[in-house]
VMD Tcl script that builds the backbone (N, CA, C; Angstrom):
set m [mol new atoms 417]
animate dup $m
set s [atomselect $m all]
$s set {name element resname resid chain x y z} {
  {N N UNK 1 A 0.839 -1.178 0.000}
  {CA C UNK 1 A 0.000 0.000 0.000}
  {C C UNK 1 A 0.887 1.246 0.000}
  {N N UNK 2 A 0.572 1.931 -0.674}
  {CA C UNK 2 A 1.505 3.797 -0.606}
  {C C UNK 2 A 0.711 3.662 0.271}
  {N N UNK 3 A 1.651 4.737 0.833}
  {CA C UNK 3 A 1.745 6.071 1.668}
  {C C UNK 3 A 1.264 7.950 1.847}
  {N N UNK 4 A 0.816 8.523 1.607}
  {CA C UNK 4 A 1.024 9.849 1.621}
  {C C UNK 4 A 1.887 10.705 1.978}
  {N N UNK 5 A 2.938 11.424 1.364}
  {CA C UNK 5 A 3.965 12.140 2.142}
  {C C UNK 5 A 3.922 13.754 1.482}
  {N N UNK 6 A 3.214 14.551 2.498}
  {CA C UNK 6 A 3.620 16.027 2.071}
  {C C UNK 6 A 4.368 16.567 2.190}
  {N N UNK 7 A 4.954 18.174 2.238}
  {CA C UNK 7 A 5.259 19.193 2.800}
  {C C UNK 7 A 4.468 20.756 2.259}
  {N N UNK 8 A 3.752 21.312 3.372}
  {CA C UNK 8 A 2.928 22.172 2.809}
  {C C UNK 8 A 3.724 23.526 3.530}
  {N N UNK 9 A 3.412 24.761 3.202}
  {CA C UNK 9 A 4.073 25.920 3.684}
  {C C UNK 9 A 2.874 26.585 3.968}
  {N N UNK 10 A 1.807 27.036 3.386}
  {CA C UNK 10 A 0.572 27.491 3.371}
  {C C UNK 10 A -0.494 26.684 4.155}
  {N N UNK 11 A -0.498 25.914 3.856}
  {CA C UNK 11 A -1.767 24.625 4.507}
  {C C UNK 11 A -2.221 23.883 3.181}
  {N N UNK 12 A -2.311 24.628 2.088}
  {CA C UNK 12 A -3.000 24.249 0.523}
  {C C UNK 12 A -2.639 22.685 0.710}
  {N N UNK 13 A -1.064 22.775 0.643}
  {CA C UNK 13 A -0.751 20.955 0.471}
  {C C UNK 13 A -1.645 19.534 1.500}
  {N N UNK 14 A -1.306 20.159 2.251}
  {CA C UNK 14 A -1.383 19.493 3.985}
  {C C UNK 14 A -3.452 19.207 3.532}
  {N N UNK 15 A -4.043 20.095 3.396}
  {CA C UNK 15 A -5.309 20.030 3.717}
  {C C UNK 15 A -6.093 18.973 2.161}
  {N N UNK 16 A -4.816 19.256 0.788}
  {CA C UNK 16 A -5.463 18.339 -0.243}
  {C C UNK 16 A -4.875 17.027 0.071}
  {N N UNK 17 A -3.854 16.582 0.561}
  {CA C UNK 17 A -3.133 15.523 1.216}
  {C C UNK 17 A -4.149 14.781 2.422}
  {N N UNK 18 A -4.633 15.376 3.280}
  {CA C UNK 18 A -5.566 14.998 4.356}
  {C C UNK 18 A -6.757 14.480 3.556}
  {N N UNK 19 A -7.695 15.352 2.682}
  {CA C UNK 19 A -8.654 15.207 1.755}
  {C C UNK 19 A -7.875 13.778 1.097}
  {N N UNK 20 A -7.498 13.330 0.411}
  {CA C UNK 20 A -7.001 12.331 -0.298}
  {C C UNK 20 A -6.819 11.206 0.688}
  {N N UNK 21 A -5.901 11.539 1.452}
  {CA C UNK 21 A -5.610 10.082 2.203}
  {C C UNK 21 A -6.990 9.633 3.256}
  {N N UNK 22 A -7.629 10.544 3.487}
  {CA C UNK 22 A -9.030 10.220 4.609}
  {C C UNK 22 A -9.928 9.535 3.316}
  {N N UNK 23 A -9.792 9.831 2.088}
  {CA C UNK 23 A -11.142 9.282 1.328}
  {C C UNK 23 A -10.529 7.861 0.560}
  {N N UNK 24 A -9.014 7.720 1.032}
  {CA C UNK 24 A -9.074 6.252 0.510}
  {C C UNK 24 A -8.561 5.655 1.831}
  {N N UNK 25 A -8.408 5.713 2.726}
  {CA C UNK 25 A -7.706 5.542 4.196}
  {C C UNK 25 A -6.507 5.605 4.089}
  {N N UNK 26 A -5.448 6.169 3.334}
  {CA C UNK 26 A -4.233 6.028 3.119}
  {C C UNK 26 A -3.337 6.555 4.269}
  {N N UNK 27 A -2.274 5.832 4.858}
  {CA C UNK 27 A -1.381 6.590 6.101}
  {C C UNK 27 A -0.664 8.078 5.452}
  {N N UNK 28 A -0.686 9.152 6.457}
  {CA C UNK 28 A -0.067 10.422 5.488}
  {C C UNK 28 A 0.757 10.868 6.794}
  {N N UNK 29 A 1.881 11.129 5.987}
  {CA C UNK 29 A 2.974 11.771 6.749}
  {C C UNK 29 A 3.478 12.918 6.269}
  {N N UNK 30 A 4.086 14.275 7.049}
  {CA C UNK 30 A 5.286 14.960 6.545}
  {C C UNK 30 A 6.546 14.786 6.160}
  {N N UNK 31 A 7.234 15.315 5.376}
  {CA C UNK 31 A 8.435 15.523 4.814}
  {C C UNK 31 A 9.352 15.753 6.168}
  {N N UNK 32 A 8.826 16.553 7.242}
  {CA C UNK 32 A 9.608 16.622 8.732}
  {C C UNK 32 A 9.504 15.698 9.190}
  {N N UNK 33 A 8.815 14.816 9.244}
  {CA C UNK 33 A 8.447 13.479 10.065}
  {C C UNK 33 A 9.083 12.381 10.044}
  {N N UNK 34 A 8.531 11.014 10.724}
  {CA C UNK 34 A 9.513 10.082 10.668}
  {C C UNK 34 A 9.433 9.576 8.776}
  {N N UNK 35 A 10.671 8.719 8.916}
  {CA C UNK 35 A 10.478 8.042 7.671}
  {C C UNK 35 A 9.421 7.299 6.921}
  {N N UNK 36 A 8.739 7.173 5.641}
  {CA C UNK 36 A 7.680 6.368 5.284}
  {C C UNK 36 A 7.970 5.135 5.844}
  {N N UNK 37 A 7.073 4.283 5.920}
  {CA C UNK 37 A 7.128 3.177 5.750}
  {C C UNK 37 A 6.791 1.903 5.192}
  {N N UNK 38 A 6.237 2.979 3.813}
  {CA C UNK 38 A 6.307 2.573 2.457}
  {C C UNK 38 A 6.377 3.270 1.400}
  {N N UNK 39 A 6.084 2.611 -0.105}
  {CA C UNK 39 A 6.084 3.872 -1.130}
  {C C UNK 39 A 5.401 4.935 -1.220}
  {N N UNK 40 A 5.354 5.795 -1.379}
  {CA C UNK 40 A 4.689 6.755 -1.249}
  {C C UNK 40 A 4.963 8.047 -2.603}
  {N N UNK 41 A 3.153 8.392 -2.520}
  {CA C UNK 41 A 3.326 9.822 -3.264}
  {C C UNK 41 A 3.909 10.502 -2.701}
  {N N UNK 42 A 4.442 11.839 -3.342}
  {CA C UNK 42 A 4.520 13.165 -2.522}
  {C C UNK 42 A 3.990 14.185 -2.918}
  {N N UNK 43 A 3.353 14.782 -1.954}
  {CA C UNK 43 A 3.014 16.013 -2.464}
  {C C UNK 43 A 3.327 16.897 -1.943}
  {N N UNK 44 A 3.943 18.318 -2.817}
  {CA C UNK 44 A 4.455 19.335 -2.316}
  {C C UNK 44 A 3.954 20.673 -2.922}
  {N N UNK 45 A 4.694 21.846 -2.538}
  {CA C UNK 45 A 4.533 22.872 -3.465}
  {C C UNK 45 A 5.928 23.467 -3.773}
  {N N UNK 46 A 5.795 24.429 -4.647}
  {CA C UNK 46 A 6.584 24.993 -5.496}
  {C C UNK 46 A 7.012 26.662 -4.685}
  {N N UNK 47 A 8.070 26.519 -4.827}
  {CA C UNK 47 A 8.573 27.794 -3.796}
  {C C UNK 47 A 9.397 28.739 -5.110}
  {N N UNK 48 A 9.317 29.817 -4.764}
  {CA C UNK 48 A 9.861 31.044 -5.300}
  {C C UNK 48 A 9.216 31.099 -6.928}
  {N N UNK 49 A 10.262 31.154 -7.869}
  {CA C UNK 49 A 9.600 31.349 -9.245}
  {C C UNK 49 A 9.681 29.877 -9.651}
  {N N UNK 50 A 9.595 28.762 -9.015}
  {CA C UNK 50 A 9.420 27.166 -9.732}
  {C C UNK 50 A 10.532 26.234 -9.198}
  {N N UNK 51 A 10.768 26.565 -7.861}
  {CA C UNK 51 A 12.026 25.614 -7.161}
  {C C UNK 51 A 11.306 24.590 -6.184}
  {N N UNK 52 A 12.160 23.916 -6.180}
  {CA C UNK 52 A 11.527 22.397 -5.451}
  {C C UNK 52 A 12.003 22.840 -3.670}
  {N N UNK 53 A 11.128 23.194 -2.287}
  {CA C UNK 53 A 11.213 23.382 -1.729}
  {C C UNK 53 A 12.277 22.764 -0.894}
  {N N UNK 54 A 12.994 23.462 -0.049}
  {CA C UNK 54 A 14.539 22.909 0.308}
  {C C UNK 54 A 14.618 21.461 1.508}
  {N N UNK 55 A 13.392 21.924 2.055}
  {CA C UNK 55 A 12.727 20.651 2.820}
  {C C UNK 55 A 12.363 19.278 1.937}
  {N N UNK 56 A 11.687 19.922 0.993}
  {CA C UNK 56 A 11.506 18.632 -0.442}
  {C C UNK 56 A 12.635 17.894 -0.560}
  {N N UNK 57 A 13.493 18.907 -0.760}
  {CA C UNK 57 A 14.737 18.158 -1.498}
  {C C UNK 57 A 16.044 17.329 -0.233}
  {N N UNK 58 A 15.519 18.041 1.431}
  {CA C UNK 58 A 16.030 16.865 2.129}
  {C C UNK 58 A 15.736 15.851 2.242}
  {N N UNK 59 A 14.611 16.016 2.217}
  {CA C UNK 59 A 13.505 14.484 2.912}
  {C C UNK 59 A 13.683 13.501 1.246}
  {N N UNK 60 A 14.064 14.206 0.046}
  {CA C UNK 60 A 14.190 13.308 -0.701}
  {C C UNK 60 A 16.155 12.542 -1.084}
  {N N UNK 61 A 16.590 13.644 -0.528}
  {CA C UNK 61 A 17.824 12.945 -0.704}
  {C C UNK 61 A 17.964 11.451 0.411}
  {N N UNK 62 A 17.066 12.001 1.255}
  {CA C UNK 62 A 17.472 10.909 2.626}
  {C C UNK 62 A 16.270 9.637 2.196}
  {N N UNK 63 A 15.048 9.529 1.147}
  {CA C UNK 63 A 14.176 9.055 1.053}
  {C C UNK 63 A 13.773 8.514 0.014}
  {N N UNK 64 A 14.577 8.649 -1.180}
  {CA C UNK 64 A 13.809 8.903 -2.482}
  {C C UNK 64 A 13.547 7.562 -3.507}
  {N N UNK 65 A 14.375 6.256 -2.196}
  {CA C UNK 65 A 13.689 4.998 -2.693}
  {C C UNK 65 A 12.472 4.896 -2.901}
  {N N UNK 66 A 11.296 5.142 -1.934}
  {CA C UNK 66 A 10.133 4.981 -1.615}
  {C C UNK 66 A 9.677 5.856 -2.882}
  {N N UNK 67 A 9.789 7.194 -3.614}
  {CA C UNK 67 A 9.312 7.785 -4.520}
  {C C UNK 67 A 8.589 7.088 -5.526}
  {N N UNK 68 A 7.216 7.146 -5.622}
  {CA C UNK 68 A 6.663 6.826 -6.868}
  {C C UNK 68 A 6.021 7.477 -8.049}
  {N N UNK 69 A 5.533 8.760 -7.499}
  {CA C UNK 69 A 5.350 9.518 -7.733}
  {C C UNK 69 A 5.022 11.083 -7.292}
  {N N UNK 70 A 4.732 12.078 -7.868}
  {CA C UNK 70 A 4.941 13.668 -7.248}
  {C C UNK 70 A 3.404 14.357 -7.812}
  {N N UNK 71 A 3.081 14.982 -6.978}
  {CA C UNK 71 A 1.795 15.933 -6.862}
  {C C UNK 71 A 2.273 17.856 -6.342}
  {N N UNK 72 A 2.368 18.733 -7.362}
  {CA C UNK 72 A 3.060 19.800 -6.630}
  {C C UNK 72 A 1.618 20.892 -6.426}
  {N N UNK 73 A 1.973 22.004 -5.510}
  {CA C UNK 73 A 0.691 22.938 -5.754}
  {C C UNK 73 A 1.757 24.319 -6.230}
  {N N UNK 74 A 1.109 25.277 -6.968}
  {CA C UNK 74 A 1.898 26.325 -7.530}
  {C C UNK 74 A 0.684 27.648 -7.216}
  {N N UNK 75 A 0.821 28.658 -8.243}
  {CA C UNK 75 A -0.060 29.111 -9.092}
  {C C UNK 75 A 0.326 29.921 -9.812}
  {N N UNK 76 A -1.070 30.042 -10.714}
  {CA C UNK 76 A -0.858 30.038 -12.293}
  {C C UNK 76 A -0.289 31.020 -12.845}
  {N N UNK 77 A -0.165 32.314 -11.522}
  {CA C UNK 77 A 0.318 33.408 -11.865}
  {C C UNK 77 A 1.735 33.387 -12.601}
  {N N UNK 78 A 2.344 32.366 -11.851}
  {CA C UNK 78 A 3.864 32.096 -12.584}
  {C C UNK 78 A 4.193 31.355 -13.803}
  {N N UNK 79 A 3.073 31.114 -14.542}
  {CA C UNK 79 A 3.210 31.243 -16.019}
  {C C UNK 79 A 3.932 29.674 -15.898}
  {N N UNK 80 A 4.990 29.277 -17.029}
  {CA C UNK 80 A 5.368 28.417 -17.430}
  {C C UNK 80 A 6.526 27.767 -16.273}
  {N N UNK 81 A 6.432 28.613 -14.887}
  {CA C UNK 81 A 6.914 28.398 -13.739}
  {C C UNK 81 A 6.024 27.377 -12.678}
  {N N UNK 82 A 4.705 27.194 -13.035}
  {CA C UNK 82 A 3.286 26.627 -12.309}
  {C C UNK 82 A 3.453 25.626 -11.925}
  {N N UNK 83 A 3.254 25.397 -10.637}
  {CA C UNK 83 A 4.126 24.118 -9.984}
  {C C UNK 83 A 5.287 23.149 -10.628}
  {N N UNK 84 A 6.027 23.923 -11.031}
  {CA C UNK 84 A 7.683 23.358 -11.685}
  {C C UNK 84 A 7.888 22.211 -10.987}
  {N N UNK 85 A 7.525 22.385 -9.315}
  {CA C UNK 85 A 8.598 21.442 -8.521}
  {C C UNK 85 A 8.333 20.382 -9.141}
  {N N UNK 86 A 6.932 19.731 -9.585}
  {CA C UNK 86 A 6.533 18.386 -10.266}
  {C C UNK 86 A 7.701 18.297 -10.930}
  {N N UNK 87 A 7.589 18.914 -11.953}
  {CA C UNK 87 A 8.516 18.465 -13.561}
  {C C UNK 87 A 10.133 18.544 -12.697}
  {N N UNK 88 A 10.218 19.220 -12.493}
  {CA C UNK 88 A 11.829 19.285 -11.754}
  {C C UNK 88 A 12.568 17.960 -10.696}
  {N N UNK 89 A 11.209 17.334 -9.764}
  {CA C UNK 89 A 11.473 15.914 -9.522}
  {C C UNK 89 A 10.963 14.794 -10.226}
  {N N UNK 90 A 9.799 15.136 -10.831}
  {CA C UNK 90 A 9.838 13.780 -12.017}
  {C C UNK 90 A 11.096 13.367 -12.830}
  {N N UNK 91 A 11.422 14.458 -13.019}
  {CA C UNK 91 A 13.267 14.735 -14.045}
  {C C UNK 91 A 13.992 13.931 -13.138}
  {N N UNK 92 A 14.257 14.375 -12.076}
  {CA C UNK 92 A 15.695 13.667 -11.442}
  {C C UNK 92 A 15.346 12.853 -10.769}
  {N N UNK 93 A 13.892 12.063 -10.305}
  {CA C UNK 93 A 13.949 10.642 -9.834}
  {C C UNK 93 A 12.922 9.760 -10.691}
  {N N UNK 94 A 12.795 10.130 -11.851}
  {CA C UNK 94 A 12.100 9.272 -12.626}
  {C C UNK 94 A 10.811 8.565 -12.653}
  {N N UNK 95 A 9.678 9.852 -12.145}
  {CA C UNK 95 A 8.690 9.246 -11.601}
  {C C UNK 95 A 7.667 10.216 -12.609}
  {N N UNK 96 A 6.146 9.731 -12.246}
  {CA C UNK 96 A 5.148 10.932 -12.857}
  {C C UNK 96 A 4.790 11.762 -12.224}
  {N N UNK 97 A 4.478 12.567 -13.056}
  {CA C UNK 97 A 3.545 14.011 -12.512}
  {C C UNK 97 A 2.486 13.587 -12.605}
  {N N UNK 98 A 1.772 13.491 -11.474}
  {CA C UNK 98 A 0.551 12.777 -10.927}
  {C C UNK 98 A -0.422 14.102 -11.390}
  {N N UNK 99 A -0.479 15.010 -11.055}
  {CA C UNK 99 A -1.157 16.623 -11.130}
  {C C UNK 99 A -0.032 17.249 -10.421}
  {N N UNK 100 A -0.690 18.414 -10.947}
  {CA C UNK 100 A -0.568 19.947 -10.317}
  {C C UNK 100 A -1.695 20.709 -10.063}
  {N N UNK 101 A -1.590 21.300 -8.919}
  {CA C UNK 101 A -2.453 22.162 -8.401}
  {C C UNK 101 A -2.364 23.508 -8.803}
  {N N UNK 102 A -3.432 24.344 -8.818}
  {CA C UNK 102 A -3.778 25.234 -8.552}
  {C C UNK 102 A -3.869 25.856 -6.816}
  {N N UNK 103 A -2.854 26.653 -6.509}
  {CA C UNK 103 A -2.606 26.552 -5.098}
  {C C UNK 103 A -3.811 25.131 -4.337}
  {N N UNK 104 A -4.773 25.440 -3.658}
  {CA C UNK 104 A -5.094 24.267 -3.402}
  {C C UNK 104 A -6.011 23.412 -3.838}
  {N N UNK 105 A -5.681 23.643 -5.295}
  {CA C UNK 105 A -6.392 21.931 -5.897}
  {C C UNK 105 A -8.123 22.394 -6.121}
  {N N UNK 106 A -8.486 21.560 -7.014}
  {CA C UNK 106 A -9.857 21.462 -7.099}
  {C C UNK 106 A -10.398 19.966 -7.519}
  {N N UNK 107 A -11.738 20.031 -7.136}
  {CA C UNK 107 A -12.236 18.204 -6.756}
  {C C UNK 107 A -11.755 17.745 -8.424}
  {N N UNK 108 A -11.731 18.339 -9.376}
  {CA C UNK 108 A -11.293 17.834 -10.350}
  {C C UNK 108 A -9.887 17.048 -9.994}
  {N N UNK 109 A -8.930 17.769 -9.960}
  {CA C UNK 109 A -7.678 17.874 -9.337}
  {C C UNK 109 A -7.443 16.246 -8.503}
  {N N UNK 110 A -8.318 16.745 -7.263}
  {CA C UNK 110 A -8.508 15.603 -6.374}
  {C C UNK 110 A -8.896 13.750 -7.033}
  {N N UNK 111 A -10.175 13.884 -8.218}
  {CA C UNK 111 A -10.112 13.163 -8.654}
  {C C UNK 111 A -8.993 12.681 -9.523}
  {N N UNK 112 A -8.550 13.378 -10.196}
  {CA C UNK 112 A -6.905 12.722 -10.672}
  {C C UNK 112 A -6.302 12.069 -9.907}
  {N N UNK 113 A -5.610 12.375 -9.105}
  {CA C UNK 113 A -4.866 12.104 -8.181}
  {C C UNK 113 A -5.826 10.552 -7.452}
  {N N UNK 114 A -6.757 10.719 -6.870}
  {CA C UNK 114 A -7.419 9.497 -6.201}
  {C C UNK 114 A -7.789 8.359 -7.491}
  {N N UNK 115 A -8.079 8.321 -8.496}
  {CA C UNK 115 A -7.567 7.822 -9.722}
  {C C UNK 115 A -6.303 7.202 -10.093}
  {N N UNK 116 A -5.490 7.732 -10.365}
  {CA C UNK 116 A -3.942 7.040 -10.251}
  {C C UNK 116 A -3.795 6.197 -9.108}
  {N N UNK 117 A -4.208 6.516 -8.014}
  {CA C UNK 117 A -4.022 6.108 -6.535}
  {C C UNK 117 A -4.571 4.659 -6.838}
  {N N UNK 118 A -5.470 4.860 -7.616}
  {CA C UNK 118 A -6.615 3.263 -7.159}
  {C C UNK 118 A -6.471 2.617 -8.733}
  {N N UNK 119 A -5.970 3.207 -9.739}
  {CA C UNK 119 A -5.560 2.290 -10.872}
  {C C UNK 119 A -4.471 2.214 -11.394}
  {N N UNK 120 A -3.643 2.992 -11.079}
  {CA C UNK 120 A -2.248 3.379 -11.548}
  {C C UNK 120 A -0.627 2.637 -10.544}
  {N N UNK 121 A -0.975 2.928 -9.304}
  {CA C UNK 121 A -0.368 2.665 -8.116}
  {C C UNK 121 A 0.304 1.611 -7.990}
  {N N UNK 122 A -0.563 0.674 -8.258}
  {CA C UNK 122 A -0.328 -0.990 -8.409}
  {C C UNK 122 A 0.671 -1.288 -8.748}
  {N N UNK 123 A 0.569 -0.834 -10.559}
  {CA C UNK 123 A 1.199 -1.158 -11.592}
  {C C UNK 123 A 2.373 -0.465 -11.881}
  {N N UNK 124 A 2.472 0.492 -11.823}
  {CA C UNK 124 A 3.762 1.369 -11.128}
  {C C UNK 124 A 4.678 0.992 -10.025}
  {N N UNK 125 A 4.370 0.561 -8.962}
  {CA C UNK 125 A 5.009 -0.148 -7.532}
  {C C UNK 125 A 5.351 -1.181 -8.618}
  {N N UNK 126 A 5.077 -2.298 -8.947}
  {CA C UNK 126 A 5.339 -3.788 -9.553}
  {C C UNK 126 A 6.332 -2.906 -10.384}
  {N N UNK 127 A 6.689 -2.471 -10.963}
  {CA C UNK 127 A 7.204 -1.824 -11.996}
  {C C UNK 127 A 8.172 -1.390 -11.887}
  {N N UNK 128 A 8.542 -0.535 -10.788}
  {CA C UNK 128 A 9.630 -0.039 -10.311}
  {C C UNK 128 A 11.099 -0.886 -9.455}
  {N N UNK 129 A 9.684 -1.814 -8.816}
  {CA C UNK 129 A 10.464 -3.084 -7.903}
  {C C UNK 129 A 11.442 -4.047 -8.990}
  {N N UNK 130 A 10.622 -4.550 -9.619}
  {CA C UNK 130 A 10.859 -5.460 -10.738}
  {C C UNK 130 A 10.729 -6.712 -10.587}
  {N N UNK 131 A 9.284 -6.561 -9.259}
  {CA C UNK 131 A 8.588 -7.386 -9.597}
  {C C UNK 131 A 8.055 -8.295 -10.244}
  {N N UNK 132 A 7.147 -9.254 -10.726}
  {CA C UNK 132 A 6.795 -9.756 -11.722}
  {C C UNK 132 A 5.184 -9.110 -11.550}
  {N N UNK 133 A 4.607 -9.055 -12.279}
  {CA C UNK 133 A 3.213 -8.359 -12.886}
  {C C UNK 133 A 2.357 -9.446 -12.274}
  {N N UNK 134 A 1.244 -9.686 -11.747}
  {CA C UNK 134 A 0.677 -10.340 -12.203}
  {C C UNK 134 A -0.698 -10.516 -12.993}
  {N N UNK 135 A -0.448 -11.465 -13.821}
  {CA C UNK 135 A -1.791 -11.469 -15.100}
  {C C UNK 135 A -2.372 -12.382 -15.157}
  {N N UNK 136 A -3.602 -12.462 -14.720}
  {CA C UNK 136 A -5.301 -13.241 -14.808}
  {C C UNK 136 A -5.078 -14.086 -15.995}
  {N N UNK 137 A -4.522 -13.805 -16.798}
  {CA C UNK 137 A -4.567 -14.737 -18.026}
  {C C UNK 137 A -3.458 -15.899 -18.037}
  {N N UNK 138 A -2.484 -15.789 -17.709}
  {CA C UNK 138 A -1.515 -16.765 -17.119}
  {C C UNK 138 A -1.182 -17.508 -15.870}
  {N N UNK 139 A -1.705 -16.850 -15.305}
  {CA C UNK 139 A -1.926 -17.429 -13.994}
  {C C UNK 139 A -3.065 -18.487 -13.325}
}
mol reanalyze $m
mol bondsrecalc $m
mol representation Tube
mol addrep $m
């Protein structure tokens, strides 16, 4: 099962992170907190003109096995800067951009994200591990 792992500065993150993990029961932790103790999304936001927050980038140097994927919040005011942090850690740990927010998200938004969570997740974890898949038809 993922995990939930934020870091919010505003509350925006923290409160679409809570929303998400309460509507599928998912465990959710901070980026300050103890270590996951499993894979986990992250979701963060985007600091200054499109930088990956400096807390982000501890909790991922010390963490970034567990990474499966990234959820950032921005806004739109910053143009082709709009939650960067996504694209900026999808780049260097090889994961998807699950969404981006609009500072804090809308149920659209939310449904993305709880979507991937419940069809995507699976198959991604097996994937990364190198696992073997498993398929109904061979099995």
């Amino acid at each position: 099962m993922l995990c939930l792992v934020y870091d919010s500065l505003t509350g925006n993150v923290r409160r679409f992170a809570e929303g998400v993990g309460a509507e599928l029961g998912l465990p959710l932790g901070r980026v300050q907190g103890s270590p996951p103790a499993a894979p986990y999304l992250l979701l963060t936001y985007t600091f200054g003109t499109g930088e990956v927050p400096e807390s982000t980038r501890r909790f991922l140097r010390a963490h970034s096995a567990g990474l499966r994927g990234v959820v950032a919040s921005g806004s739109y005011h910053w143009g082709p800067n709009f939650a960067r942090a996504a694209d900026l850690i999808a780049a260097e740990y090889g994961v998807p951009v699950v969404a981006k927010l609009n500072k804090g998200g809308t149920a659209a938004d939310r449904q993305e994200v709880l979507r991937w969570l419940r069809e995507d997740a699976v198959a991604r974890l097996t994937a990364r591990t190198g696992e073997p898949r498993w398929n109904a038809g061979s099995n």
